[in-house]
N, C-alpha and C positions, 0 to 999 in steps of 0.2 A: 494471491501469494501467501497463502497463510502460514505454511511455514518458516517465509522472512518474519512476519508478527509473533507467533509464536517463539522462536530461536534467538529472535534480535530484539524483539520490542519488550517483550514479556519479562527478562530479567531488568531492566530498567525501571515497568512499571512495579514492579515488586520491593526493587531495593532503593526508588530514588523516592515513590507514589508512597500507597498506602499499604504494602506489605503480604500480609495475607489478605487481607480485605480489599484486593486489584479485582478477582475474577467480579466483583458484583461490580464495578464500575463501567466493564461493557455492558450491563444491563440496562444499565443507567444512559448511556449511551445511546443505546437503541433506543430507546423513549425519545432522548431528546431530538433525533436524528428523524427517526420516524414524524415527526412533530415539523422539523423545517423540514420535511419531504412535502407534506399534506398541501403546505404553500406554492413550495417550488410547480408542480405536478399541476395544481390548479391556474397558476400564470403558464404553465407551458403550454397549455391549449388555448392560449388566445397570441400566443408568440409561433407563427410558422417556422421563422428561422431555428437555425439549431446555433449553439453558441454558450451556451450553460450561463456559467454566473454573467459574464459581463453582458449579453442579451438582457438576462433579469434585471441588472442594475442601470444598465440603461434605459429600460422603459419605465423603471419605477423612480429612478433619482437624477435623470438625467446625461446625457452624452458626455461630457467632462467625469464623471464620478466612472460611467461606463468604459470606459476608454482607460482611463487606471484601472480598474480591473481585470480588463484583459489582458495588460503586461502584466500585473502581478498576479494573476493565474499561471502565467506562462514560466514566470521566474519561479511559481508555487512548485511547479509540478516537475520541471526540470532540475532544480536544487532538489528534490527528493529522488530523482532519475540518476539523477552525479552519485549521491550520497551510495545508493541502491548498486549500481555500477563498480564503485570503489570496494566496498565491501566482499562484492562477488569478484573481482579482479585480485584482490590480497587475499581471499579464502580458498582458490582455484589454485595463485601460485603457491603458498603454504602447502598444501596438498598434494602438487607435483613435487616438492621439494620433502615432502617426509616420506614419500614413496622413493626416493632417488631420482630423481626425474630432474632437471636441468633447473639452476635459479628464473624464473621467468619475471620480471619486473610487471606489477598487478595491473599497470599501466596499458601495458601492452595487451592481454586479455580483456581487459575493460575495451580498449579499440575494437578488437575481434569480437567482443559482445555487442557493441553498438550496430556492425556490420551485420551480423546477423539476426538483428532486430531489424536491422531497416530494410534487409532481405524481405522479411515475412510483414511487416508496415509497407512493402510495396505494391503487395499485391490484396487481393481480395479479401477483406474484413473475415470470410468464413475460415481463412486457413489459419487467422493467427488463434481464433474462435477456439478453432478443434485443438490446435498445441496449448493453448492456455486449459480447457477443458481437462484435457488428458493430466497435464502436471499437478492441474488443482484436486482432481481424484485422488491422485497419487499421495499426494502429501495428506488429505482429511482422511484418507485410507488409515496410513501410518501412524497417524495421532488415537484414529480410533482405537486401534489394535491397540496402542502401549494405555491409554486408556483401558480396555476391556484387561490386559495385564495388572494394571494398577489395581482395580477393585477386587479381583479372582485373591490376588495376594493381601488385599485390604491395607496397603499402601505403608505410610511408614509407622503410623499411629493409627489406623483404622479409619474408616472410611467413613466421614460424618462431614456436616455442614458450617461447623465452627467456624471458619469464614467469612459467612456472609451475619453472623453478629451486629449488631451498629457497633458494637466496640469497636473489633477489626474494621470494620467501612470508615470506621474514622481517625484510626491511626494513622501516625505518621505525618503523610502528605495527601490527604483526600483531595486536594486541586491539582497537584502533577498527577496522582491515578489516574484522575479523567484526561487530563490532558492526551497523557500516554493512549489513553483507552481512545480516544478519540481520533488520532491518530491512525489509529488498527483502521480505522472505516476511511482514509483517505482514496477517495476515486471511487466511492460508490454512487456518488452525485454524477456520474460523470457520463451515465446514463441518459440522459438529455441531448448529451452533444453528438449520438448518434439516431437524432431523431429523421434525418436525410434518407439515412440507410435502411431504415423499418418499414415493413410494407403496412402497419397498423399502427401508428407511434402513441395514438392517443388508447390503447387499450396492454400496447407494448411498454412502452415507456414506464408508465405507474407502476406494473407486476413488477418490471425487472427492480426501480429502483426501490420498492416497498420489499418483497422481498430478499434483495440483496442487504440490505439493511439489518432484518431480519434474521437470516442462516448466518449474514457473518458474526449479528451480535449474541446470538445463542451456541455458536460454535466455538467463538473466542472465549465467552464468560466458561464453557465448559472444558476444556484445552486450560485454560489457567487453572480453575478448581483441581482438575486431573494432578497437573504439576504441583500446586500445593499437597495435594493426599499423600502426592509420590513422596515428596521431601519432608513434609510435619507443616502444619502451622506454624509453629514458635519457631521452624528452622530456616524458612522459605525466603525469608530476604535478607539474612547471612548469607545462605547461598548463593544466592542470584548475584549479588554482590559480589562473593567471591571469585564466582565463574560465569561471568557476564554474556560471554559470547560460545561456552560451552555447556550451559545448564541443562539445555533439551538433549544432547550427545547423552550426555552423563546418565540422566535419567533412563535414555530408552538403553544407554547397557547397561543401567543396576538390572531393570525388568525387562528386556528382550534380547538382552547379551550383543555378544563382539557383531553379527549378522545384522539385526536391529541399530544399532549404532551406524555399522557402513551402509545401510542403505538410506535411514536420515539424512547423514550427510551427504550421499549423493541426492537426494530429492532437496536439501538446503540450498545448491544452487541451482537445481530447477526452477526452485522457489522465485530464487533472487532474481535468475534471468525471467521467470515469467512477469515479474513485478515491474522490469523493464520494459518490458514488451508490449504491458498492461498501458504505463505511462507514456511509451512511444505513442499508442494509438489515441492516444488523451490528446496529447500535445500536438499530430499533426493535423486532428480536426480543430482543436483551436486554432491553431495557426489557419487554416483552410476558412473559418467562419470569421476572422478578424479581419482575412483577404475581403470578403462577401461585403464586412461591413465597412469596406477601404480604409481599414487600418493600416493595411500592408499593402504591398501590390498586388493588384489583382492576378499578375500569373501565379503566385501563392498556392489561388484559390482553386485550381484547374484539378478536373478529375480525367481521370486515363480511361480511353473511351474503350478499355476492354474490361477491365479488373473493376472499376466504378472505385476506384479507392482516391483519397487525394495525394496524389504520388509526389508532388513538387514540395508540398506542405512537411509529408515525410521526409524526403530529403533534405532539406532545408533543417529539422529537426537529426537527423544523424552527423548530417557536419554539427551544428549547433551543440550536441554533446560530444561528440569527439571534440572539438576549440576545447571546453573546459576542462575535460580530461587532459588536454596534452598541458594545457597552463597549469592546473595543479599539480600534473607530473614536476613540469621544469621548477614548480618552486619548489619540489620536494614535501609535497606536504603529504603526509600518511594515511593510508586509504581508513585508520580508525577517525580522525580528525576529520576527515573529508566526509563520512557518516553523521560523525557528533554536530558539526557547525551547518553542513547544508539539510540537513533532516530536519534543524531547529529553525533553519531559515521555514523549510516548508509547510510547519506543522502551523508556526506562528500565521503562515501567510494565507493558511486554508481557513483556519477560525476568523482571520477578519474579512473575509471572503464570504463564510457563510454568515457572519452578523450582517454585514451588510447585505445580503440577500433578501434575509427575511424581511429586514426595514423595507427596500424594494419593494417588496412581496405586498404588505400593508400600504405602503404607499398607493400604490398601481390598485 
C-alpha cells in the first residue's frame, strides 16, 4: 500500500523525524531489515511450520516467550488494521460529503470495508493477490509520473541531492525518522507465514521477502526525495506539518494539476483498503498457525477444502475488527485518533517483535 506510506506516513516522518533528511532513513532501513531477514530466512528452513515471529521465538527462547508473541503479533497487526480502517472510513465519508453526497458516519464504511475484505480473505489466496497487484501498480504508477513531473520542471529549487547531507540525516529527530521509516516496511516479514501455501517455500520465501524489502526500501527513499525536490529542502517539514494529511494531493496538483490530484486521491483509498486486505491476510494465517500450535481452538485452524484458504481463521478476524470498530464508534473517538494511538500501538509492537526475533535467531 504505498500510497497509505507515502500520503500518511511521510508527512509525519518529515515534520515529527528528521526533516529533509527522512528519504535516507529508508535506506537505512533496508540494511537493517535486510540484515534481520538473512536470520529470519536461515531458521525458516529448519522450521516446517508456518507461523512467523512467534514460531521463531518459540524455538529459540522458549514456549512462554512464544506464546506472548503470538498475541502480541496479533494485537500488532490488528491495531495497525483498525487504525488503517478508520482513516479510510473518515477519508471516503469526507469525500461523499464535499461532493454532496449524504453525511455517512466513517464507522459505518469502515464496516462495509471489513465485509469486503473478508469477502476476498475468504477465498483463494490468488484473488486477493491479483486486487492487491493491480492497486499496487496503480499507485507506483502515479508517484512515478509526478516524480518524472517533478524533475522535467526541476522541482522547487532544482533538482539535487542536498538531502541526503549528514547534516540533514541528522537533523531534528534522526530516531523518530527511522522509526517512521521502519514503519513503511510493516508486513514485509510476513512473507514466512505463507510458507503452507508455496509450492517451493525454501527458494520462494527468501526472493519474496529479500526483495520485498528491497523495492520497498528503494521506492519509499525515492517517493520521499521526489516530495522533497517538489517543495525545497528548507520548506519540506513546514509543510508536511502544515498539511499533514494533504501534502501528496497538494504536490501532484501544483505538477499534474486538478486530474492528477483526483486520481491520487481515488487510488489513496485503494491504498488504504489494499493495506487492509494486506493485514487481513496476515492476521488470519496467524490466527490459523496459533490454532496448529493449540493456542486457539483447533477449528480456527481448518482450511476450506475448495479454495485451500483458512476461512474460519478469516472470519474470526472480520468480526474481530468490526467488535473494535463498533467500540470505538460508541465511544466516539475520531477516526484521526484512532490512526494516531492504534498505529503507535503497532509500530511499537512490530520493533519488539522483531528484537526479539533475532535474539531467537542467535539463540536457536
Amino acid at each position: 500500500a504505498p500510497l497509505t506510506v507515502v500520503g500518511a506516513l511521510m508527512p509525519a516522518g518529515f515534520s515529527l523525524g528528521n526533516g529533509a533528511g527522512f528519504p535516507a532513513m529508508f535506506l537505512i532501513a533496508t540494511v537493517i531489515l535486510l540484515l534481520f531477514s538473512v536470520g529470519l530466512m536461515a531458521m525458516s528452513r529448519a522450521l516446517p511450520d508456518a507461523g512467523a515471529f512467534f514460531t521463531y521465538i518459540s524455538n529459540g527462547l522458549g514456549r512462554v516467550p512464544g506464546v506472548a508473541a503470538a498475541y502480541l503479533a496479533v494485537i500488532c497487526y490488528s491495531t495497525v488494521q483498525v487504525a488503517v480502517l478508520a482513516i479510510f472510513g473518515g477519508t471516503m465519508s469526507a469525500n461523499i460529503a464535499s461532493m454532496g453526497g449524504p453525511a455517512i458516519p466513517w464507522w459505518l464504511i469502515a464496516l462495509l470495508g471489513t465485509v469486503a475484505v473478508g469477502f476476498l480473505g475468504y477465498r483463494r489466496i490468488e484473488l486477493s493477490s491479483k486486487v492487491l497487484v493491480v492497486l499496487l501498480l496503480a499507485e507506483m504508477s502515479i508517484v512515478l509520473i509526478l516524480a518524472v513531473a517533478v524533475i522535467v520542471s526541476g522541482g522547487a529549487n532544482g533538482i539535487n541531492l542536498d538531502n541526503f547531507s549528514i547534516g540533514n540525516l541528522l537533523s531534528g529527530s534522526p530516531s523518530l525518522g527511522l522509526m517512521f521509516a521502519v514503519g513503511g516496511f510493516i508486513g514485509f516479514e510476513s512473507t514466512v507465514v505463507y510458507r503452507r501455501e508455496v509450492k517451493n517455500p525454501n527458494q520462494t520465501i527468501p526472493k519474496a521477502t529479500y526483495g520485498s524489502a528491497i523495492v520497498i526500501g528503494v521506492f519509499y527513499a525515492f517517493a520521499a526525495w521526489i516530495l522533497v525536490m517538489a517543495v525545497g529542502t528548507s520548506n519540506v517539514a513546514t509543510e508536511a506539518a502544515t498539511y499533514p494529511t494533504t501534502l501528496l494531493t497538494r504536490v501532484t496538483g501544483q505538477y499534474l494539476g486538478p486530474i492528477g490530484s483526483s486520481v491520487v486521491s481515488i487510488l489513496f483509498l485503494g491504498s488504504m483498503f489494499a493495506a487492509v486486505l494486506s493485514l487481513h491476510n496476515v492476521i488470519a494465517r496467524y490466527l490459523h498457525s496459533m490454532a496448529s500450535a493449540q493456542l486457539l481452538p483447533t477449528r480456527v485452524g481448518a482450511v476450506h477444502s475448495r479454495h485451500g484458504s483458512p476461512h474460519v481463521s478469516s472470519l474470526v478476524q472480520v468480526f474481530t475488527a468490526a467488535a473494535i470498530v463498533v467500540v470505538v464508534a460508541i465511544l466516539q473517538v475520531s477516526p484521526e485518533n484512532v490512526l494516531a494511538w492504534f498505529a503507535g500501538i503497532g509500530t511499537l509492537s512490530i520493533v519488539i517483535l522483531m528484537a526479539a526475533t533475532c535474539l531467537a535467531v542467535i539463540v536457536f
